[in-house]
C-alpha atoms as a printed R data frame, in Angstrom:
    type eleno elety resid chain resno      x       y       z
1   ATOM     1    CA   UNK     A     1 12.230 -11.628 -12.536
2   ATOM     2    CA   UNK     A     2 11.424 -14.102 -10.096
3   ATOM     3    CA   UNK     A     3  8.125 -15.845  -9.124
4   ATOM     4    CA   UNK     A     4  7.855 -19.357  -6.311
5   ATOM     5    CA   UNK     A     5  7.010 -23.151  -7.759
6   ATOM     6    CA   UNK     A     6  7.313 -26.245  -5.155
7   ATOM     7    CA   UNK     A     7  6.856 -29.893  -5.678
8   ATOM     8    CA   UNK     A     8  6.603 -31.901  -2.002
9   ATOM     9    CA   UNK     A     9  7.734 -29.672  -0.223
10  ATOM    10    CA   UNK     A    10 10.425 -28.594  -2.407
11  ATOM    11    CA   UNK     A    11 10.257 -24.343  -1.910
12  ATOM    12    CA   UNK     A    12 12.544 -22.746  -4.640
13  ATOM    13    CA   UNK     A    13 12.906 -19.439  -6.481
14  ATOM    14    CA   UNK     A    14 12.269 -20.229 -10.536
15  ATOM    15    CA   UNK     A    15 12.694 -17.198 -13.049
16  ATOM    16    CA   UNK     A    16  9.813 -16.800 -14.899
17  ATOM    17    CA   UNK     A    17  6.247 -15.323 -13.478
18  ATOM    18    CA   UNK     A    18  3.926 -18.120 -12.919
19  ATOM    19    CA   UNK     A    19  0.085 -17.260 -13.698
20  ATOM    20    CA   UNK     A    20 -0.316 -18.410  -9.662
21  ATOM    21    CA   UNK     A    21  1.393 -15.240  -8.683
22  ATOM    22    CA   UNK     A    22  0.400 -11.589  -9.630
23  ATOM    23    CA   UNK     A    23  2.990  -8.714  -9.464
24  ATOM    24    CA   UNK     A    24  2.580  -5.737  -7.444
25  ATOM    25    CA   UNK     A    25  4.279  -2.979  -8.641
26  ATOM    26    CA   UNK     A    26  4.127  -0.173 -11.255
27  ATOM    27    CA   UNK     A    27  4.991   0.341 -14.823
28  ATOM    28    CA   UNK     A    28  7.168   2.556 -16.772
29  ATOM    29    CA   UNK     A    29  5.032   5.727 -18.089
30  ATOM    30    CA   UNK     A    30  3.787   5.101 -22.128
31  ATOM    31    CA   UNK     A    31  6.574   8.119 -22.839
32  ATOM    32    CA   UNK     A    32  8.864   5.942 -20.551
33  ATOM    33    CA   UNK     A    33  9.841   9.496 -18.820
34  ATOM    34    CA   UNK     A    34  9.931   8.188 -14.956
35  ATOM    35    CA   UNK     A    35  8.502   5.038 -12.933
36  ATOM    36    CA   UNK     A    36  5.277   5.645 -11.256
37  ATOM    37    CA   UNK     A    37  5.910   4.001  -8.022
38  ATOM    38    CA   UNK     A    38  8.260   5.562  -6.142
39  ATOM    39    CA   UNK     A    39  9.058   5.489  -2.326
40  ATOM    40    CA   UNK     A    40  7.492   7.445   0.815
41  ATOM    41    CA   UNK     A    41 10.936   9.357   1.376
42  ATOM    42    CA   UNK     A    42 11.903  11.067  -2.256
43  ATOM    43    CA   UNK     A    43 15.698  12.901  -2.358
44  ATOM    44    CA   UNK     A    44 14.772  15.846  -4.857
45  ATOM    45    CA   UNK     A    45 16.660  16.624  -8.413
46  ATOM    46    CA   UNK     A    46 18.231  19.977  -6.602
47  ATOM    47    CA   UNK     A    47 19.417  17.322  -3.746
48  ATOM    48    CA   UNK     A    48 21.178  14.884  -5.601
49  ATOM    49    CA   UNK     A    49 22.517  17.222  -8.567
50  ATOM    50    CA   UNK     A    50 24.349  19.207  -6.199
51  ATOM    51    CA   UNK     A    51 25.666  16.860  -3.927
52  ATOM    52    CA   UNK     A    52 23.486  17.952  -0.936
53  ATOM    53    CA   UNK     A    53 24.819  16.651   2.221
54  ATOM    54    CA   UNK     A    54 21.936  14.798   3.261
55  ATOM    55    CA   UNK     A    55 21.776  16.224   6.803
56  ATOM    56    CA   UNK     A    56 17.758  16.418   6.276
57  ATOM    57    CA   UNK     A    57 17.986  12.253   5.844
58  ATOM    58    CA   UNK     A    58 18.129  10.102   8.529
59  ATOM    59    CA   UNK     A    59 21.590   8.551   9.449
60  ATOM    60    CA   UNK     A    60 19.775   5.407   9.043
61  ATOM    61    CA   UNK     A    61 18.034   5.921   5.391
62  ATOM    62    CA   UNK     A    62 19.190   3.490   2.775
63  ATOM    63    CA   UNK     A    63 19.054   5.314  -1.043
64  ATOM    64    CA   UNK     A    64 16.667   3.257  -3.336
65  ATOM    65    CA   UNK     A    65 17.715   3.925  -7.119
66  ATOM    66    CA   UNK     A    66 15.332   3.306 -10.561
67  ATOM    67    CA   UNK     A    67 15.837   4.276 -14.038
68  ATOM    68    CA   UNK     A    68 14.190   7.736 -15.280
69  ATOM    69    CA   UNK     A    69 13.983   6.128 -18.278
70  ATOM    70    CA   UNK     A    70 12.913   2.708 -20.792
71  ATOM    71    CA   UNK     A    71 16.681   1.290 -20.267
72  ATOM    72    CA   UNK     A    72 19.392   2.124 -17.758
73  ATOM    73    CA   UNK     A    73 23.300   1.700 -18.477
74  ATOM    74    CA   UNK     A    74 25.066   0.709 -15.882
75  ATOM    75    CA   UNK     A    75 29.236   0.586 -15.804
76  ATOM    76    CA   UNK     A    76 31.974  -0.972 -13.660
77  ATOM    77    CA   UNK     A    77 33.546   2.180 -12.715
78  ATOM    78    CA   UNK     A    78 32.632   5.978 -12.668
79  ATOM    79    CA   UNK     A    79 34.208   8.241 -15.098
80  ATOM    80    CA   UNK     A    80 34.525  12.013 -15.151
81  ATOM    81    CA   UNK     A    81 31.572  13.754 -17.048
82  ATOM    82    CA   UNK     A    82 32.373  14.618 -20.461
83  ATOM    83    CA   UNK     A    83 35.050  12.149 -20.628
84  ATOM    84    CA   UNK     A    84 35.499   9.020 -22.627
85  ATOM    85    CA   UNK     A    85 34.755   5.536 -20.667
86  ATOM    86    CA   UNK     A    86 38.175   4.099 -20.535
87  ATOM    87    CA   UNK     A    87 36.344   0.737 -20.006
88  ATOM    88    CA   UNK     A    88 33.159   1.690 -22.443
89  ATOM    89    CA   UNK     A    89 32.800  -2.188 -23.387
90  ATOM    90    CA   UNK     A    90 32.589  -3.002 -19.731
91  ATOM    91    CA   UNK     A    91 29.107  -1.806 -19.066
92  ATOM    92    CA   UNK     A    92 25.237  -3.467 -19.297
93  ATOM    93    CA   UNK     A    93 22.045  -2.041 -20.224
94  ATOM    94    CA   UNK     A    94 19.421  -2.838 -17.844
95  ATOM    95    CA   UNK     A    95 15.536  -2.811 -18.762
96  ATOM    96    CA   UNK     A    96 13.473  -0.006 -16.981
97  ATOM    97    CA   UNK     A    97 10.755  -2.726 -16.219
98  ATOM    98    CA   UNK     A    98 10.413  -6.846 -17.689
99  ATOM    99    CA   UNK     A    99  7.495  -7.909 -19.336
100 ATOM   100    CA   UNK     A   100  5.615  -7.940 -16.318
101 ATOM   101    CA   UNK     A   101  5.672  -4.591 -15.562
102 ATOM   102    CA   UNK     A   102  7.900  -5.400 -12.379
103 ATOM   103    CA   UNK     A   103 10.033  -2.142 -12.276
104 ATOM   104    CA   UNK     A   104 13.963  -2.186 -12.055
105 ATOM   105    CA   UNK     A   105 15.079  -1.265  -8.627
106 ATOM   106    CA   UNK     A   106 18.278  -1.257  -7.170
107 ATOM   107    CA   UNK     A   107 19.845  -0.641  -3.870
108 ATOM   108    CA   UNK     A   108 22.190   2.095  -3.159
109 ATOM   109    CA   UNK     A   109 25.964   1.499  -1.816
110 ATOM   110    CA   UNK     A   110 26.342   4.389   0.458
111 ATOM   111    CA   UNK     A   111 25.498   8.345  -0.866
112 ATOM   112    CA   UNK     A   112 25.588   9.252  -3.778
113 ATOM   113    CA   UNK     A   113 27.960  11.649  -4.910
114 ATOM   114    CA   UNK     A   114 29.885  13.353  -7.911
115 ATOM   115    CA   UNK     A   115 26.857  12.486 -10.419
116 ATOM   116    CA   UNK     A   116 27.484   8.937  -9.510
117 ATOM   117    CA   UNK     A   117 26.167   6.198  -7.331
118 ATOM   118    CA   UNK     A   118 27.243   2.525  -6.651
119 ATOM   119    CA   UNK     A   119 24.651   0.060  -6.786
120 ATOM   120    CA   UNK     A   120 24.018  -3.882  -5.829
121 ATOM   121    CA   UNK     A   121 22.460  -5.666  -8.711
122 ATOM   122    CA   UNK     A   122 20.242  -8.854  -8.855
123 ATOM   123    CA   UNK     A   123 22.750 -11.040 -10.857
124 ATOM   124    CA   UNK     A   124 24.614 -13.915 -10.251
125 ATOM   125    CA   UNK     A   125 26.995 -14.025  -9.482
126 ATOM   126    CA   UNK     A   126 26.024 -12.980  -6.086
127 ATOM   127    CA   UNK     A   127 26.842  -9.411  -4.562
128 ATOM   128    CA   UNK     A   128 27.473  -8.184  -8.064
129 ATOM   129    CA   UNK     A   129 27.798  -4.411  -7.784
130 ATOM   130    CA   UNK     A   130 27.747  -1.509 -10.747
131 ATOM   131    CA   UNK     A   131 27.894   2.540 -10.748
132 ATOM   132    CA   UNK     A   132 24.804   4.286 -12.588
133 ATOM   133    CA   UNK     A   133 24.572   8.185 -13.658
134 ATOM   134    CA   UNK     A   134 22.500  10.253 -11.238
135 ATOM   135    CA   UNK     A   135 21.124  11.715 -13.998
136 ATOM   136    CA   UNK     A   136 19.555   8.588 -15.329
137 ATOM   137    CA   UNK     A   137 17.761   7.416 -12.118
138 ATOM   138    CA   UNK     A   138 15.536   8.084  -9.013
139 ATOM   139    CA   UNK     A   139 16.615   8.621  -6.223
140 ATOM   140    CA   UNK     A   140 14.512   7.812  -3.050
141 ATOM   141    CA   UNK     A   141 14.897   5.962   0.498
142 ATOM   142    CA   UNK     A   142 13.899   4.088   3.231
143 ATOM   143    CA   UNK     A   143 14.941   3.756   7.011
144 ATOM   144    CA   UNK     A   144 13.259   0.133   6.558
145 ATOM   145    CA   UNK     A   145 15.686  -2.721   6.856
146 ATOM   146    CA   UNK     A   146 15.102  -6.557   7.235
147 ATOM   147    CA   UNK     A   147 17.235  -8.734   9.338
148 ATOM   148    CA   UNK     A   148 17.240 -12.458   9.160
149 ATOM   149    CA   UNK     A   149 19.541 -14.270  11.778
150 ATOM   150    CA   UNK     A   150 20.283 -17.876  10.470
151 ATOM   151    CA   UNK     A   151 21.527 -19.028  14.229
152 ATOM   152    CA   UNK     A   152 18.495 -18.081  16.022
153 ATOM   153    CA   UNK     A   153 16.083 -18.703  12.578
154 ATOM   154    CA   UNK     A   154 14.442 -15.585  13.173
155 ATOM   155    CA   UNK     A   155 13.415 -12.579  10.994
156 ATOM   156    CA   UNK     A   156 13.585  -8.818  12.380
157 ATOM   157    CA   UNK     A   157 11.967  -5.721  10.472
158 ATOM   158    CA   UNK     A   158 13.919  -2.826  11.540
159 ATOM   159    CA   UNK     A   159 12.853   1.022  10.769
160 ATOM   160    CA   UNK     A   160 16.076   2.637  11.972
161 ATOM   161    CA   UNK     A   161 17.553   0.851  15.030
162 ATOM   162    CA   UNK     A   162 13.755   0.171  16.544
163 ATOM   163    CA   UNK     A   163 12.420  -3.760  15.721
164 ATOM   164    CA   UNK     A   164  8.866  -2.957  14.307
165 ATOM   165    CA   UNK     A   165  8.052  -6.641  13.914
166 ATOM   166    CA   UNK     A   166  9.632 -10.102  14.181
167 ATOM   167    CA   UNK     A   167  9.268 -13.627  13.901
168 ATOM   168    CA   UNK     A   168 10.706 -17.094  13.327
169 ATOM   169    CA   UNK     A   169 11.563 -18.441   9.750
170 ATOM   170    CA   UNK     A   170 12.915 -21.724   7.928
171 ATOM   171    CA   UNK     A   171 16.135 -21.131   6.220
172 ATOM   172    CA   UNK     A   172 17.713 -23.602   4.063
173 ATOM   173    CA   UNK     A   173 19.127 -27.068   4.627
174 ATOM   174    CA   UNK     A   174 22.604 -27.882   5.404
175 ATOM   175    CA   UNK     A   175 22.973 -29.131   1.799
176 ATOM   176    CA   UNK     A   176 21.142 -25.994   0.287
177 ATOM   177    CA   UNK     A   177 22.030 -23.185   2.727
178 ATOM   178    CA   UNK     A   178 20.307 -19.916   2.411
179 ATOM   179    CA   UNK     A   179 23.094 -17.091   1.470
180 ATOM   180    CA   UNK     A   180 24.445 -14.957   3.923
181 ATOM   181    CA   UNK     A   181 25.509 -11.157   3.092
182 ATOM   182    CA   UNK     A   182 23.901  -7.816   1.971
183 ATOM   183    CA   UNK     A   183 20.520  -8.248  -0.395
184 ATOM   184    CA   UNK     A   184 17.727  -6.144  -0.891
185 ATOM   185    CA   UNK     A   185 14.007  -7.110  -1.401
186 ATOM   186    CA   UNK     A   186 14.156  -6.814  -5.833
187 ATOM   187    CA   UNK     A   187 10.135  -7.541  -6.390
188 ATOM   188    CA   UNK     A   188  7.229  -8.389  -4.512
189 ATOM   189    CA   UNK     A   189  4.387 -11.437  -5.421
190 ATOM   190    CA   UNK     A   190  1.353 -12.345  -4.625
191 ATOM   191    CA   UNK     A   191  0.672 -15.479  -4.690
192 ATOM   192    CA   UNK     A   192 -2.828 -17.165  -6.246
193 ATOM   193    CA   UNK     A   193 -3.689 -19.098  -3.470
194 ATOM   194    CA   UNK     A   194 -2.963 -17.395  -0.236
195 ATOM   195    CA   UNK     A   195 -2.688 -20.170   1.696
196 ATOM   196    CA   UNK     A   196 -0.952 -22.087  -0.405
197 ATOM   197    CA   UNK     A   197  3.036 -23.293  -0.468
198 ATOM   198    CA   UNK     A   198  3.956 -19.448  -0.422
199 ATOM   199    CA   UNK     A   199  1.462 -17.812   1.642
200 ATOM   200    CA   UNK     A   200 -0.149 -14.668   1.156
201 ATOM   201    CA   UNK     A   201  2.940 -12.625  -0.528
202 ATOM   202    CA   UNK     A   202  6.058 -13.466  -1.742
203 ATOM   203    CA   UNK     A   203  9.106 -10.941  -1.542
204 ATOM   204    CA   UNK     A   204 11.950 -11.670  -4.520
205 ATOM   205    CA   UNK     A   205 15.605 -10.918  -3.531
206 ATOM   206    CA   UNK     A   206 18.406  -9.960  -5.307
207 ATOM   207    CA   UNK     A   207 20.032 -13.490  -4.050
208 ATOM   208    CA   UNK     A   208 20.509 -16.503  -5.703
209 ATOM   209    CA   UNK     A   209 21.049 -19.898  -4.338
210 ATOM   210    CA   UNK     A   210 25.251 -21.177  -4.647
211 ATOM   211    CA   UNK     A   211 24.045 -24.647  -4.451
212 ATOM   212    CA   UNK     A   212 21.007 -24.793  -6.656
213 ATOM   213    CA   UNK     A   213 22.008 -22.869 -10.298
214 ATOM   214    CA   UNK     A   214 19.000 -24.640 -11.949
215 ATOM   215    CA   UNK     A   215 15.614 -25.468 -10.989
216 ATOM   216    CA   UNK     A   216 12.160 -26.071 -13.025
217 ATOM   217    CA   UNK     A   217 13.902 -23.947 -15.507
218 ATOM   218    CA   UNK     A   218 14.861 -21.080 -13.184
219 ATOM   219    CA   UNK     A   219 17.839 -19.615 -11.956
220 ATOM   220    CA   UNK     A   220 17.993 -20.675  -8.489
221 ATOM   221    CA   UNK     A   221 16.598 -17.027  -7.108
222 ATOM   222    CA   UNK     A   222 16.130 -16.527  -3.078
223 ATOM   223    CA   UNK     A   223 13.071 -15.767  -2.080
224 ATOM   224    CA   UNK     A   224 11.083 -14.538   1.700
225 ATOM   225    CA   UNK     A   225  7.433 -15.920   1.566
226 ATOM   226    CA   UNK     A   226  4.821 -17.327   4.069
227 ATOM   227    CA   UNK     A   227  4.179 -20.765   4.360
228 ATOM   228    CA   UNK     A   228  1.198 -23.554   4.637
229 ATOM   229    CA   UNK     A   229  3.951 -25.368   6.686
230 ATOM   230    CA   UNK     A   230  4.584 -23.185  10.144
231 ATOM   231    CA   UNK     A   231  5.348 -26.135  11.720
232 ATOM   232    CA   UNK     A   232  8.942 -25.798   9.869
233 ATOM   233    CA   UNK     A   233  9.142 -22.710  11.061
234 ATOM   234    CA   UNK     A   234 12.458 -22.256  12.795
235 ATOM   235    CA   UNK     A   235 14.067 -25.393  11.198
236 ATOM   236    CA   UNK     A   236 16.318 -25.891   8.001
237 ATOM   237    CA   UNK     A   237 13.975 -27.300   5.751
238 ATOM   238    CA   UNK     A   238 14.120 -24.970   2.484
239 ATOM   239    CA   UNK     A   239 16.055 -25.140  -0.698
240 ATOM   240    CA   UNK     A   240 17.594 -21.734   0.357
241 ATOM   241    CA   UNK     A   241 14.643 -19.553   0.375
242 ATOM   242    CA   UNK     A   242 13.568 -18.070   4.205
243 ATOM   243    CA   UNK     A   243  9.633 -18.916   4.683
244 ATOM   244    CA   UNK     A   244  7.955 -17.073   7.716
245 ATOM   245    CA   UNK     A   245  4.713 -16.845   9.196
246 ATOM   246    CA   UNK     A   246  1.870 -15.516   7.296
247 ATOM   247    CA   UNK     A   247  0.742 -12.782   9.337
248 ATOM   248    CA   UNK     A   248  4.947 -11.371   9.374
249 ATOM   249    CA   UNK     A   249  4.973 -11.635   5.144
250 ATOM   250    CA   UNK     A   250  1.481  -9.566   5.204
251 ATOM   251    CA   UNK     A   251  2.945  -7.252   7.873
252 ATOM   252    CA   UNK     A   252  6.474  -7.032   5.453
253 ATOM   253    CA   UNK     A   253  4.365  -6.401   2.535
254 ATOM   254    CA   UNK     A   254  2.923  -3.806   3.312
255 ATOM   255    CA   UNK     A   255  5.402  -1.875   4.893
256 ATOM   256    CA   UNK     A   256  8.488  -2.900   2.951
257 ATOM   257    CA   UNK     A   257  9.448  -0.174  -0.438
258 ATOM   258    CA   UNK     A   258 11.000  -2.434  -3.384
259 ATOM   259    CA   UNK     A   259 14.752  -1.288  -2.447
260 ATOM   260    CA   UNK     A   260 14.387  -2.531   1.222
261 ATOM   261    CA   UNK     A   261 17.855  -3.719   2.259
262 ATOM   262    CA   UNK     A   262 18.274  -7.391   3.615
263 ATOM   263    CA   UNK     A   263 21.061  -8.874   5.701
264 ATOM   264    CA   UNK     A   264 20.861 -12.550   5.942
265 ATOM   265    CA   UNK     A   265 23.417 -13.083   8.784
């Protein structure tokens, strides 16, 4: 997935994991039967195969989804169990977790429902959505939800409708704006040096820049990280990526489940 490189003040997302940064997540299981990780707020097997009507989840939950297993298919459209794809070339299999044992997660569109669910993927190009088998994934969620407000440059962590914490951020230039829409926090770094470029943690979304498709051999990925530079802070001075204080990434870091929606508005 993603890890952070900067020359001069240059902040940008690159693909590959740098050996500055060290991920923080869980692997797939040697049998590759289920992720370890999972989220505080599990929907059980009983729930989701029968179409439960979630009234025990809060209004305000968002569904985090991960593969069961080593690979996960994901298709363009839902079909009726039993029955032929009618698109069966128009589908991707996904990798339960990459080489750096950074699992798969994806965020939830809506409920699921009829052994489906919808699902925003971290692909260009941007907002690229999909529709995965409930029987093939986890299902958990979170009432967690970041806000980042590119008129006021300021960051909100939301757990329901109550702010928990908040602060200012830099956003990206003029030239190379930081992405508005609906993301989701995809993996989460930490950086070597914590106060370095990045800070002390590093939060990969499921974004990508529309301005900068190639950069010190990466693929232009968003990313929310501290900074050595909080003097920027509520300024357009990134590449696209949102830097905030160190104290708010720590505070994100640790509260924040892989899954965690994002709207950058």
């Amino acid at each position: 997935m993603a890890s952070f490189s900067a020359t001069a003040g240059v902040l940008m997302a690159v693909a590959m994991l740098t050996s500055s940064c060290t991920t923080i997540a869980a692997s797939v299981e040697a049998d590759g039967a289920a992720i370890i990780e999972a989220s505080p707020n599990v929907v059980s097997p009983d729930e989701v195969a029968h179409n439960a009507s979630f009234a025990t989840i809060p209004s305000s939950a968002a569904y985090i989804v991960r593969p069961r297993y080593r690979t996960l298919t994901v298709y363009d459209t839902p079909h009726a169990e039993g029955a032929r794809h009618p698109n069966e070339q128009n589908h991707q299999s996904l990798m339960a977790a990459d080489a750096n044992g950074t699992p798969l997660t994806l965020a939830a569109i809506g409920e699921p429902a009829d052994g489906w669910v919808q699902v925003r993927l971290a692909k260009r190009p941007n907002f690229s959505t999909g529709w995965v088998e409930i029987d093939d994934v986890e299902i958990t969620w979170t009432t967690m939800h970041i806000v980042v407000d590119s008129a006021s440059r300021t960051l909100t962590l939301f757990d329901g409708t109550e702010p928990v914490v908040w602060g200012a951020v830099t956003i990206g230039t003029a030239r190379t704006p930081t992405p508005l829409g609906e993301t989701y926090v995809s993996e989460l770094l930490a950086p070597g040096d914590p106060d370095g470029l990045y800070g002390p943690y590093a939060l990969g979304l499921a974004l990508f820049s529309d301005e900068v498709t190639e950069y010190a051999g990466g693929d232009g990925q968003i990313g929310l990280h501290g900074t050595n530079s909080p003097e920027l802070l509520g300024t357009r001075a990134s590449l696209g990526c949102v830097r905030t204080h160190n104290d708010l990434i720590s505070e994100l870091a640790g509260r924040v489940p892989l899954g965690t929606p994002v709207s950058i508005v």
